[in-house]
Residue, then its C-alpha position, 0 to 999 in steps of 0.5 A: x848661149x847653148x845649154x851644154x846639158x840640152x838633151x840630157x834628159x827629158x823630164x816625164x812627169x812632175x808632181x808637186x805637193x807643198x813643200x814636197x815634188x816627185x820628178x820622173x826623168x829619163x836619161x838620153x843614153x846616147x847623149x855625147x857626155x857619155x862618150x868620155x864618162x866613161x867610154x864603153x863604160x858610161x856613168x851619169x856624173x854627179x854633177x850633172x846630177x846636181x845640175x838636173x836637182x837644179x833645173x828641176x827646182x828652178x821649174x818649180x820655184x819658178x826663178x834661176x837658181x845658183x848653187x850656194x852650197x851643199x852640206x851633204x851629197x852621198x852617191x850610193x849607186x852607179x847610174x848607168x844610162x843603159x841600163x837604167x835610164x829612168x830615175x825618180x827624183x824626191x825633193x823636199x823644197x824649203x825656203x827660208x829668207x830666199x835660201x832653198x833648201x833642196x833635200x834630194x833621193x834620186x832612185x832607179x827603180x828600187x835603189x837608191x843611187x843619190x842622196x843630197x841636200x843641198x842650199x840655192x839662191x836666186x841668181 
């Protein structure tokens, strides 16, 4: 089964520290999901967002992950692959009877455009 994400990113860099990870992606502006969102006017959807704190997470946890829930997720800024393709993911990782709790800032450059924590099981 094709991942429908494939491409849309590539992860550059992952740096893990205990609980605590920095990820450097860059985001594939010609991907096809930037087509329809929007045209001539393209913004990362938040749920693709959400899905790449997933597979990001599941790198590191090294197990497939299933969103439980999320308690809180705050977009603050408009990701526009043109024009900042490069985004730097800060995730705190914290499991708890095989829940993890994956407290999240995704920023381009100096601004903060995602803030969101949310809770996943192993699938």
């Amino acid at each position: 089964m094709s991942n429908s994400l494939e491409g849309l990113y590539t992860l550059d860099d992952l740096a893990v520290a205990d609980t605590k990870a920095t990820a450097k992606i860059t985001i594939n502006k010609d991907h096809i999901i930037f087509k329809g969102h929007f045209p001539g006017n393209p913004v990362m959807p938040g749920v693709c967002m959400i899905q790449i704190i997933k597979e990001i997470t599941e790198k590191i946890v090294n197990k497939t992950l299933f969103m439980q829930s999320a308690s809180n997720i705050k977009f603050m800024a408009i990701i526009n692959p043109f024009v900042t393709p490069e985004l730097e993911l800060q995730l705190e990782i914290i499991e708890t009877e095989g829940v993890f709790k994956v407290k999240n800032v995704s920023k381009f450059e100096e601004t903060v455009a995602l803030k969101s924590t949310t809770n996943f099981i192993e699938k």
